[in-house]
N, C-alpha and C positions, 0 to 999 in steps of 0.2 A: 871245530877249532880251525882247521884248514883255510876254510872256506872266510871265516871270520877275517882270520889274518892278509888272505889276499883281498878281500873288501878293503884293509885299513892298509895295507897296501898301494892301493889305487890312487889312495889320495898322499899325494908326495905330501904335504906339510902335516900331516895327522901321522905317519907312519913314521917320519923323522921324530917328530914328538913323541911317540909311542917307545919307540926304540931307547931315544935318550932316559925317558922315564924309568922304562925295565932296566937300563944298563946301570944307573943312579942305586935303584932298588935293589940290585941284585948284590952290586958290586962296593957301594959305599954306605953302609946303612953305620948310624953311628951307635956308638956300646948303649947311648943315655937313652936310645930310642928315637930320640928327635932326629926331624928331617933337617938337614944341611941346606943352606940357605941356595944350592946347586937346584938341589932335588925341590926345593918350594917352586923356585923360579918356573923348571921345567914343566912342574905340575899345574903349577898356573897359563902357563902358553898350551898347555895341554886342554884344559879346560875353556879357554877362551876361543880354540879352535872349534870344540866339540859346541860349545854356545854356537859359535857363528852356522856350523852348521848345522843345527839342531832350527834356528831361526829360518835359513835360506829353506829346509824340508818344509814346514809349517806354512812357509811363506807362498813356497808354491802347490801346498795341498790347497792353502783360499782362493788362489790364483784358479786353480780346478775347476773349485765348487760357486764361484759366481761371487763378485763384489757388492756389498749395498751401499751401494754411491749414487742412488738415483738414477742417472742415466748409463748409465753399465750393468745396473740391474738384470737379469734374467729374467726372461718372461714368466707368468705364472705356467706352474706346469700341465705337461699336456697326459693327458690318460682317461680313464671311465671318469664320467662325473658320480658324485656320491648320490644317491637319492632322496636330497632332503632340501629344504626350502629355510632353511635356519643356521646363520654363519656365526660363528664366533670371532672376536677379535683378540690373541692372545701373542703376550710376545711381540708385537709390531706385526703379526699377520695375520690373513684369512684363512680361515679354517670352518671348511674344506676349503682349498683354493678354486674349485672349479662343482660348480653346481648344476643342477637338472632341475628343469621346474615348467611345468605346461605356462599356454598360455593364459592371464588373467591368476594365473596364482601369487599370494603373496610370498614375497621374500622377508625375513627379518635378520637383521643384524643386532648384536649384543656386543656390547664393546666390555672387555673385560682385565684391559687396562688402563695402566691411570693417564695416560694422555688421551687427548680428543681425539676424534676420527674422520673421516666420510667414507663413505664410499660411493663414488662416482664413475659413472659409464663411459668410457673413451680411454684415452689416454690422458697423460698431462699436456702433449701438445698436438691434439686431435681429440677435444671433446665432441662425442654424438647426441649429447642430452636425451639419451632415453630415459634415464633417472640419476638422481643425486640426493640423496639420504640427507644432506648438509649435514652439519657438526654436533656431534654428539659426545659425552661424556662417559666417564668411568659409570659399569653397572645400568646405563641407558639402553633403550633398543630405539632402533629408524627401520620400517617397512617400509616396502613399494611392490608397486606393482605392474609388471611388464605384458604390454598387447601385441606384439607382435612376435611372431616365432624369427628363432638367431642364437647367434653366440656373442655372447656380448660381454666384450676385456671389461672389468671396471680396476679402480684404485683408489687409496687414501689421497685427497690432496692436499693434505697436509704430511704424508710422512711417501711419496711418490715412487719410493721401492717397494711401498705395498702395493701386491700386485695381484689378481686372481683374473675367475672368467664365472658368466654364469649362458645356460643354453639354456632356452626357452624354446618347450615343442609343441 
């Protein structure tokens, strides 16, 4: 409880509001039960504090976790590739994001939502044309297949925050 109270504390406008509401509650509660148009008021700037910051937390946990805005995107992530040569497309992404796969083996993609897709090798603004799937639909697959050993970024260019890698060894 301590600890509680100097958290709400910290924040001057939240602890003032805090304060008026307990003092309201404590001190003027009326016989009928109902709240006094004091204690609505209070409770309402109370709640509209605890909004704003309940928003600003949220706001900056996305801020954290990387934007899908296309170019602020995050790169696909880095770590062991999965060992499989089969991507699914779910949700707007690739999955796994980062694949294994020798060289000359095929790759297959399954699109398994309802927008189209590609998946394409490079960036959106640095294609390398090692492969490009072109556009595919819901429940479709596109294979290819890569000859030379690399790591190679590809993406949707149509949705350009999709973002993965596949390595060829």
């Amino acid at each position: 409880m301590a600890r509680t109270k100097k958290v709400l504390l910290a924040t001057p406008v939240l602890s003032v509001e805090m304060r008026r509401v307990t003092d309201l509650l404590v001190g003027r509660r009326r016989s009928s039960g109902q709240m006094s148009p004091t204690l609505q008021r209070s409770l309402n700037r109370l709640l509209a504090v605890l909004g704003a910051a309940l928003l600003l937390a949220v706001g900056a946990g996305l801020a954290a976790c990387g934007a899908r805005d296309g170019e602020g995107a995050a790169a696909a992530p880095a770590g062991p590739a999965a060992p499989v040569d089969k991507v699914r497309i779910t949700d707007f992404k690739f999955v796994p994001a980062t694949i294994t796969v020798r060289v000359g083996q095929k790759i297959t993609w399954t699109n398994g939502d309802g927008a189209q897709h590609t998946a394409t090798s490079g960036t959106p603004t640095a294609l390398d044309g090692v492969f490009d799937t072109g556009t595919f639909g819901k429940g479709e697959r596109k294979s290819v297949t890569v000859s030379k050993p690399g790591t190679f970024a590809y993406y949707c260019a149509l949705h350009p925050f999709m973002k993965a890698a596949v390595i060829v060894r």
